[in-house]
C-alpha positions as CSV (number, residue, x, y, z in Angstrom):
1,X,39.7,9.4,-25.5
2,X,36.2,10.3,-25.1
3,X,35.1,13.6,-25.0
4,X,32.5,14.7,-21.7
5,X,31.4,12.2,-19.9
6,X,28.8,9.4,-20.7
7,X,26.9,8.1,-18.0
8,X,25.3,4.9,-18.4
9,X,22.2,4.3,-16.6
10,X,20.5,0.9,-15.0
11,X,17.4,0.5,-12.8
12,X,14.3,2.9,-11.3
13,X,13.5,6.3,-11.8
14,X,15.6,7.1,-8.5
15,X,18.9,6.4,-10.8
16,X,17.8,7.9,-13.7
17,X,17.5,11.4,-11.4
18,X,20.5,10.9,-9.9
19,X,22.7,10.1,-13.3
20,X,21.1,13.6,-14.1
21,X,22.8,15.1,-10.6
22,X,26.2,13.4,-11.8
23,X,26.1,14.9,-15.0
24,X,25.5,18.7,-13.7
25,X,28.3,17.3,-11.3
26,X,30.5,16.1,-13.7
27,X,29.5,19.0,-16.3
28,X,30.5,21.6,-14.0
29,X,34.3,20.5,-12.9
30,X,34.7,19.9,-16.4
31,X,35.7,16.4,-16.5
32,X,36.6,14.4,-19.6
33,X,37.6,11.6,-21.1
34,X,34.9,9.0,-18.3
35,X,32.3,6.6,-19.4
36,X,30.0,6.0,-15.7
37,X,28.0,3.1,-15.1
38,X,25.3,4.0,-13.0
39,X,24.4,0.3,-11.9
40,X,21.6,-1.4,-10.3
41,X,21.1,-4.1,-7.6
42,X,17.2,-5.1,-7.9
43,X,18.4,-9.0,-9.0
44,X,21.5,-10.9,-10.6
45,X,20.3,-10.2,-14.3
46,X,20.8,-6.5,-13.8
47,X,23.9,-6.7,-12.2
48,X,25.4,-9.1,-14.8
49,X,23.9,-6.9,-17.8
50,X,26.4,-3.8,-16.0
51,X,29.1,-6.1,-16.2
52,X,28.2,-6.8,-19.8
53,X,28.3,-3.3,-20.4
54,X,31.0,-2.1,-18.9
55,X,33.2,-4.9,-20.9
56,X,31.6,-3.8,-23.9
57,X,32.5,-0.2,-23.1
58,X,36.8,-0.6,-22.6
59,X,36.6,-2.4,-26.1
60,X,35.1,0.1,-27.4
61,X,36.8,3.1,-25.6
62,X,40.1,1.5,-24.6
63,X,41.6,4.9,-23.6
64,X,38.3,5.5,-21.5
65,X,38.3,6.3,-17.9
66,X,35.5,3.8,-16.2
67,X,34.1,4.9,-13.8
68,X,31.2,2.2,-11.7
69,X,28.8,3.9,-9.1
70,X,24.9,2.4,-8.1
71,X,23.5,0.4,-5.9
72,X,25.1,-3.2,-7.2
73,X,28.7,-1.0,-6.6
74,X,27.4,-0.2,-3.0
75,X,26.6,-3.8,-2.5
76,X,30.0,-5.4,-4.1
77,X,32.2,-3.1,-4.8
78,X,35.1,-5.6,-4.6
79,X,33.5,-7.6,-7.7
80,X,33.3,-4.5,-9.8
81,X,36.9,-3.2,-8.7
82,X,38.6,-6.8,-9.7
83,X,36.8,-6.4,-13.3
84,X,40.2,-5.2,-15.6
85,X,37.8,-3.0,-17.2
86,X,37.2,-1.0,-14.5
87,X,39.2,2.0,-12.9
88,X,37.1,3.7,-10.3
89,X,34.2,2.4,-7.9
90,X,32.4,5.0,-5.5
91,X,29.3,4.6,-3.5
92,X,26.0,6.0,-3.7
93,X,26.8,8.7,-1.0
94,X,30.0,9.3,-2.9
95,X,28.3,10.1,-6.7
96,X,26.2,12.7,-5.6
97,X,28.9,14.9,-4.3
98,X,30.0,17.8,-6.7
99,X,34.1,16.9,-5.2
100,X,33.6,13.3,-6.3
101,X,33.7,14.6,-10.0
102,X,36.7,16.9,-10.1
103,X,38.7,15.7,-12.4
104,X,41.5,15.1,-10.4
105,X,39.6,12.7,-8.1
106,X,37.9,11.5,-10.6
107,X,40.3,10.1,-13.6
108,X,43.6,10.1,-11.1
109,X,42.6,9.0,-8.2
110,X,45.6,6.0,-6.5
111,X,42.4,4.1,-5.4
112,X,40.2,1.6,-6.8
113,X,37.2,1.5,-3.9
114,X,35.6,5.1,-2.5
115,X,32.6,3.2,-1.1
116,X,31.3,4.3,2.5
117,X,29.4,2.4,5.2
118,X,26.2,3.7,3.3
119,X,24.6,2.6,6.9
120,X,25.9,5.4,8.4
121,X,24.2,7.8,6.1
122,X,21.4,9.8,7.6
123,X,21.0,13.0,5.2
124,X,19.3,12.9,1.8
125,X,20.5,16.3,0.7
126,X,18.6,18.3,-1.9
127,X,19.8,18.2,-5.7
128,X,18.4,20.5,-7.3
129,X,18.4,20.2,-11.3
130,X,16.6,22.1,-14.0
131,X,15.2,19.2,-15.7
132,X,16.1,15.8,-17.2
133,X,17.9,15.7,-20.6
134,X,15.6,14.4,-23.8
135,X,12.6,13.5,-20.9
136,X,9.1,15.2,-21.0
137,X,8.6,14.6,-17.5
138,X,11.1,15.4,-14.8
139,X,11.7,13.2,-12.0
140,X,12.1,14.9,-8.1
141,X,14.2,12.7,-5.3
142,X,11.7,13.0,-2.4
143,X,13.4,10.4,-0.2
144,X,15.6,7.8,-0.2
145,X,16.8,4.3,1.4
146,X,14.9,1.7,3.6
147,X,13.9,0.5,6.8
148,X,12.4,-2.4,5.7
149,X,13.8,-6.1,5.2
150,X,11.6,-8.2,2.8
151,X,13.6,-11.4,2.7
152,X,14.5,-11.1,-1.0
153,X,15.5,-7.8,-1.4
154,X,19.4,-6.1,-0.8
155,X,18.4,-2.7,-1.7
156,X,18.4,-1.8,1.7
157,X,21.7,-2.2,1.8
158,X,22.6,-0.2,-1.5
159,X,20.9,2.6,-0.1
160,X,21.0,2.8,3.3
161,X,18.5,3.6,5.9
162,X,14.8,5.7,5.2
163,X,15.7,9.8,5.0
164,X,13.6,12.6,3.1
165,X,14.0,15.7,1.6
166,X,12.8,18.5,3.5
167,X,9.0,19.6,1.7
168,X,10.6,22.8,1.4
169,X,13.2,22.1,-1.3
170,X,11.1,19.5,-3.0
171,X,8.5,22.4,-3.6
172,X,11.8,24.7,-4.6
173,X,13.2,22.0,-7.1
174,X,9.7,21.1,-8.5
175,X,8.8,25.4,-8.8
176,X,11.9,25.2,-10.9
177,X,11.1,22.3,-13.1
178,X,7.8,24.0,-13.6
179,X,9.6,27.3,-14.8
180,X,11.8,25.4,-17.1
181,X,8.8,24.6,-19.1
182,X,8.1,20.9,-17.4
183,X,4.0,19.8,-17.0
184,X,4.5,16.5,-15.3
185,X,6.7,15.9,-12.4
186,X,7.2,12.6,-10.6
187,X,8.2,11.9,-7.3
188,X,10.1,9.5,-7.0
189,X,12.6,7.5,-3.8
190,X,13.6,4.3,-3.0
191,X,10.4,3.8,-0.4
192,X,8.2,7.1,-1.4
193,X,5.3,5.9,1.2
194,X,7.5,6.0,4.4
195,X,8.4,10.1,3.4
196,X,8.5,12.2,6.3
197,X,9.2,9.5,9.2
198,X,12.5,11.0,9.9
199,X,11.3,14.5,9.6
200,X,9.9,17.3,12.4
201,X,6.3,16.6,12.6
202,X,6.4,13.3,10.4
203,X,4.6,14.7,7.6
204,X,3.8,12.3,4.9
205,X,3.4,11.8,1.3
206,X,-0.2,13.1,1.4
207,X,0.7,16.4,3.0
208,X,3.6,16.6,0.8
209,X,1.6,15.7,-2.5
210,X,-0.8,19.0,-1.2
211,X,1.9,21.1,-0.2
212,X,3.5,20.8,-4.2
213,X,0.0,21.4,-5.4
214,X,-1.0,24.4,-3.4
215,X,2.4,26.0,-3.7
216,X,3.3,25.1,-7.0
217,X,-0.2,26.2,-8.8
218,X,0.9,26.3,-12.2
219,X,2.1,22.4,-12.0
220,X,-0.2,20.6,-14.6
221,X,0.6,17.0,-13.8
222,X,1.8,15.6,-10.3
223,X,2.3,11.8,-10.2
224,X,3.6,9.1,-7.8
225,X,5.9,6.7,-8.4
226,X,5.8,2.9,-7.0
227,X,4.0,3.3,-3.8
228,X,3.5,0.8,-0.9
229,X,-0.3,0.8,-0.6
230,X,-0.2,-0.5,3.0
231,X,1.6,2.8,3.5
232,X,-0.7,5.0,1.9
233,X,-1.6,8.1,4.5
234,X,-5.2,9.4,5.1
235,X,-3.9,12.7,3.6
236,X,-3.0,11.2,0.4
237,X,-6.2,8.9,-0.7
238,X,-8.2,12.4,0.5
239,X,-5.9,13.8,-2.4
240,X,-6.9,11.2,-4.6
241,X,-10.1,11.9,-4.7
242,X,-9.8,15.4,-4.5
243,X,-6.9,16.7,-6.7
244,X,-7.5,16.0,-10.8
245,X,-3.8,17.3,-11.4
246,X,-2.7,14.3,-8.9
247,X,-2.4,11.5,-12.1
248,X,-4.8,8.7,-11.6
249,X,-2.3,6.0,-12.3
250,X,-0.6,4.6,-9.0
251,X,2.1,1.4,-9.1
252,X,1.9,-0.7,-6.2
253,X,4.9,-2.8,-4.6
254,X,2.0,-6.0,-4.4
255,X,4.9,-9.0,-4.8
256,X,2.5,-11.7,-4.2
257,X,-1.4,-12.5,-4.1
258,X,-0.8,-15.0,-1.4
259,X,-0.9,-14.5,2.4
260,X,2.0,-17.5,3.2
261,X,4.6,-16.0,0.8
262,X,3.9,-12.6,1.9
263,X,4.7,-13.2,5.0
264,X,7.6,-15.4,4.0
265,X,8.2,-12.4,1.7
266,X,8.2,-10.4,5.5
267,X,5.9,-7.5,3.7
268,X,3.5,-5.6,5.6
269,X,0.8,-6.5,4.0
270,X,-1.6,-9.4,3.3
271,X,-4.2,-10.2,0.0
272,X,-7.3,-8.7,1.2
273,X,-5.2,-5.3,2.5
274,X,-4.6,-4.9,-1.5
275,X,-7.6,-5.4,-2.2
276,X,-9.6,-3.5,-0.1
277,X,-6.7,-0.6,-0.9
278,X,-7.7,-0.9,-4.5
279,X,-11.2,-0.9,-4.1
280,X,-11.1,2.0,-1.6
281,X,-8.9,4.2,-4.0
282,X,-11.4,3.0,-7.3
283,X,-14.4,4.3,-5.2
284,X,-12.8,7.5,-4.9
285,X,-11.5,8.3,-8.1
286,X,-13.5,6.1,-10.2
287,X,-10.7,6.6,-13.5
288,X,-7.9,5.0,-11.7
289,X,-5.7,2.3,-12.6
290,X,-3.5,0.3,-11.1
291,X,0.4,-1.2,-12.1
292,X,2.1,-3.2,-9.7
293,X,5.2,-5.2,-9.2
294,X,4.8,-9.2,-8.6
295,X,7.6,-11.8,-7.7
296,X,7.0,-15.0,-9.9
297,X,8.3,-18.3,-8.1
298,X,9.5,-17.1,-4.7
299,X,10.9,-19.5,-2.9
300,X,8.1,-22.6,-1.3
301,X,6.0,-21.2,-3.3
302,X,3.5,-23.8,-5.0
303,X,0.7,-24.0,-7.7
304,X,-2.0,-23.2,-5.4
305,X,-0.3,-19.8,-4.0
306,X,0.5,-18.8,-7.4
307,X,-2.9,-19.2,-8.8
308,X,-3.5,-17.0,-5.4
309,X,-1.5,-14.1,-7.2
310,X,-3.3,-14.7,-10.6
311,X,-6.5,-14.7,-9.0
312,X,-5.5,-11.3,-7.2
313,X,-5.1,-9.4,-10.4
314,X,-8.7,-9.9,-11.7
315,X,-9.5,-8.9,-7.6
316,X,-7.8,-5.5,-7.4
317,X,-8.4,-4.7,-11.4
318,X,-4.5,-4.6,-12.3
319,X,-3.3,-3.4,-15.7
320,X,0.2,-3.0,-15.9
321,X,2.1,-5.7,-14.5
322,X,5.8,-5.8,-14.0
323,X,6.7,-9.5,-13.5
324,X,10.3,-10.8,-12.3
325,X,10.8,-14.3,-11.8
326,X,12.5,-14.7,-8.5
327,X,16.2,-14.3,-8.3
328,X,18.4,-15.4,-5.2
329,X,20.6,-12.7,-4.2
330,X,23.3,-13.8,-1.7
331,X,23.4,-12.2,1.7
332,X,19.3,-11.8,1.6
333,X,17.1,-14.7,3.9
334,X,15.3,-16.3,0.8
335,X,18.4,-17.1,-1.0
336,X,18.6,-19.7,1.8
337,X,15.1,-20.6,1.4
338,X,13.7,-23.9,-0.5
339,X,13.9,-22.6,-4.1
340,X,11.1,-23.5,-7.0
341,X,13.2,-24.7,-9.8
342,X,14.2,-21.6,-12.7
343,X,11.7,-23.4,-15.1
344,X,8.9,-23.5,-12.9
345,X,9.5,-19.8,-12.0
346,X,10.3,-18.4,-15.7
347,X,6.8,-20.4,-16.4
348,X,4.9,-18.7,-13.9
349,X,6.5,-15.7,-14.8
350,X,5.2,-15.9,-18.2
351,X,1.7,-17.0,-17.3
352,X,1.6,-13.6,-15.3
353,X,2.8,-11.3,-18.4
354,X,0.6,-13.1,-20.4
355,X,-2.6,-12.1,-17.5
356,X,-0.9,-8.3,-17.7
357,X,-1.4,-8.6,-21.5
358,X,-5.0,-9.4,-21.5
359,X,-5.9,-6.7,-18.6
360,X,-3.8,-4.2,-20.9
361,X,-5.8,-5.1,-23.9
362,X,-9.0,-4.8,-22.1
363,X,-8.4,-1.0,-20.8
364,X,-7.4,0.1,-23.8
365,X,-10.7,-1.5,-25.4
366,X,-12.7,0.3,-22.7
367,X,-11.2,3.3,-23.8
368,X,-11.7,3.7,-27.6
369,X,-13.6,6.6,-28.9
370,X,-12.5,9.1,-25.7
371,X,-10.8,12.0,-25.8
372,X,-8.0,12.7,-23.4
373,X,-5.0,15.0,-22.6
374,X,-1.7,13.2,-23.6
375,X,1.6,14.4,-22.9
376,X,4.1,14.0,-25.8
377,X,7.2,12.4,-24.7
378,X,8.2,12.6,-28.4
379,X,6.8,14.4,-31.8
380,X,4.9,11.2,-32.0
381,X,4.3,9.0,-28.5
382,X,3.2,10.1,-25.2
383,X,1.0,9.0,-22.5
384,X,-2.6,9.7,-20.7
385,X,-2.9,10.7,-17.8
386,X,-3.4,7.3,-16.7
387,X,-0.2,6.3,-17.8
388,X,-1.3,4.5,-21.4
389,X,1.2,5.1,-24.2
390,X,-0.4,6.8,-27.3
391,X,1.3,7.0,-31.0
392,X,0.4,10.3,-32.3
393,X,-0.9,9.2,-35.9
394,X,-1.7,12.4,-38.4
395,X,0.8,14.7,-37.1
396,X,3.7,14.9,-35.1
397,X,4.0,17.2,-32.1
398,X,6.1,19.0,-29.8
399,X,7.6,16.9,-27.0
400,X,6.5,18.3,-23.9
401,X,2.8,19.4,-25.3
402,X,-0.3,17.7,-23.6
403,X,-2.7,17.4,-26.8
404,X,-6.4,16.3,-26.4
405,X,-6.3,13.2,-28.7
406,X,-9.5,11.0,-29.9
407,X,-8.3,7.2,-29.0
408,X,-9.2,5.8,-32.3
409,X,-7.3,2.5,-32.3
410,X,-5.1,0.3,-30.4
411,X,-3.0,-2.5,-31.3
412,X,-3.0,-4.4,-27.7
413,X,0.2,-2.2,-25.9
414,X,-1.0,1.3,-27.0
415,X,-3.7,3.9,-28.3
416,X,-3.0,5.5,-31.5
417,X,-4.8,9.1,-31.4
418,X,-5.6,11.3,-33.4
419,X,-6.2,15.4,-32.8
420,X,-9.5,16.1,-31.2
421,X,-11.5,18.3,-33.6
């Protein structure tokens, strides 16, 4: 039997906090002898790379308690529960609940499914954790869930309706992380933009971002995970420009660069809104850069509207670009839709990586010969404040450190610095 528990983690930063909450969870009732998948539901591939796992896993550990949690558990918790492999599903309201973990729950429990109407949910409670094992950066849950339907996605339904944290313990838990020796924190939810619409007041991320900042003075590094730019509050783009220790790095939830599978896509936004965003946010802090997340061969979509989305990432001056081709999930509108064929989408899919790699190779070519302030994720890599990966390449370092380094050379995917003298 193993020893501890293991917990296996799939998907966003969002998981990779919580598997941290499980473990202080698990940790603390002193359970043993469980190996927890921690799954995701963002497309098919990631849930059948869990299942993968998790088989992989009982051979391996045959005497292993296996225990399946996440948001592809929350969506089809019967499929996990008939896997033989498998002795224990719970939800995503379930996990994060110290009683969940007691051992006696946990490894004895009669029955298969612990999986509430996550629907019904209307609390994100506060988790407070001192910082996030073998990371540089910690992660804070500011919100969580989603009121929104775009047609491809189910993670509404893994998560459950929009609810935030209230300011005051995200400023406790990030004081914390700050005192435990961390420089960078992230925030970090399911739908980060829509923070504070369920709260007194409806303060949003802007305010929130300030509130951190001005309370938390000693913070080095604040940054935002993937944000929806049609969301973005006057508050926050006033912090943009006006805050250096807000990172100048943002990751937008873009999907498309044309207006007919937008809307088909049912987002809030249209071609020129990300544009104008980006243009507005570059005028104010001229050092930004963009990442955002595209969809390659949504359904009806055709040549001309994908050229639209190649065309938009010269338009909004993208660098990094996380590309999926599109994926039917079932129970979501455009798995009903008239699909592109899987060629034809893995194609385009690989004409827009290819577009992220030249924009990639092009910042870091504007960028050789500067000095900035890198935080060391390891003795050796780490990352500007804009989010570039640097190789350390005379010395190593202390993980954790933020190091001026010269930017001397880059192999098309990273810098490799050297110490300022």
């Amino acid at each position: 039997m193993t020893r501890g528990t293991d917990i296996v983690t799939f998907g966003c930063r969002l998981n990779t906090y919580e598997s941290e909450v499980m473990r202080g969870h698990a940790e603390a009732a002193g359970l043993d002898g469980a190996i927890v998948f921690n799954t995701c539901a963002v497309t098919a591939e990631a849930e059948r790379q869990a299942r993968q796992a998790i088989r992989k896993a009982r051979r391996e550990n045959p005497e292993a308690r296996i225990i399946v949690t996440g948001c592809a558990a929350q969506v089809n918790p019967d499929q996990f529960a008939e896997m033989p492999e498998v002795d224990l599903v719970i939800g995503n309201e379930e996990k994060l609940k110290a009683a969940s973990w007691q051992p006696a729950l946990a490894l004895h429990a009669n029955e298969r499914i612990r999986v509430n109407d996550i629907m019904s949910v209307t609390e994100t409670a506060g988790h407070l954790i001192g910082g996030l094992e073998g990371r540089a950066r910690a992660f804070v849950q500011v919100q969580n869930g989603c009121d929104h339907r775009c047609t491809f996605c189910i993670i509404p339904y893994g998560r459950g309706p929009s609810r935030s944290v209230a300011a005051g313990e995200v400023v406790a838990e990030v004081r914390k992380l700050v005192e435990n020796g961390y420089r960078e924190v992230v925030l970090t939810g399911v739908d980060i933009t829509s923070y504070g619409g369920d709260l007194p007041g409806r303060p949003g991320l802007g305010n929130l971002a300030r509130r951190i900042l001005k309370l938390v003075p000693d913070l080095e590094r604040l940054r935002l995970s993937s944000i929806d730019s049609i969301e973005a509050d006057d508050d926050l783009m006033r912090l943009i420009a006006e805050e250096e220790r807000l990172m100048p790095h943002l990751h937008l939830s873009l999907q498309s660069g044309d207006d007919m599978i937008l809307k088909r896509m049912k987002r809030r936004h249209l071609r020129d809104d990300s544009i104008r965003f980006c243009e507005e946010a570059r005028r104010l802090r001229p050092d930004i850069i963009f990442g955002a997340d595209f969809i390659a061969g949504f359904p009806t979509e055709t040549d001309e509207m994908f050229s639209n989305t190649m065309r938009l990432v010269d338009e909004c001056g993208l660098t990094w670009l996380h590309v999926f081709p599109f994926s039917p999930r079932p129970g979501t509108p455009a798995a009903k839709m008239p699909q592109v064929a899987r060629n034809i989408a893995k194609a385009r899919a690989e004409q827009l990586r290819l577009k992220g790699a030249s924009r990639v190779s092009a910042h870091l070519e504007s960028g050789l010969g500067e000095t900035k302030p890198v935080l060391m994720e390891t003795p050796t890599t780490g990352r500007t404040h804009q989010f570039t990966p640097v190789r350390l390449a005379d010395s190593a370092a202390a993980a954790g450190e933020i190091l001026p380094l010269r930017l001397a050379a880059h192999d098309g995917q990273s810098f490799e610095g050297l110490r300022a003298a």
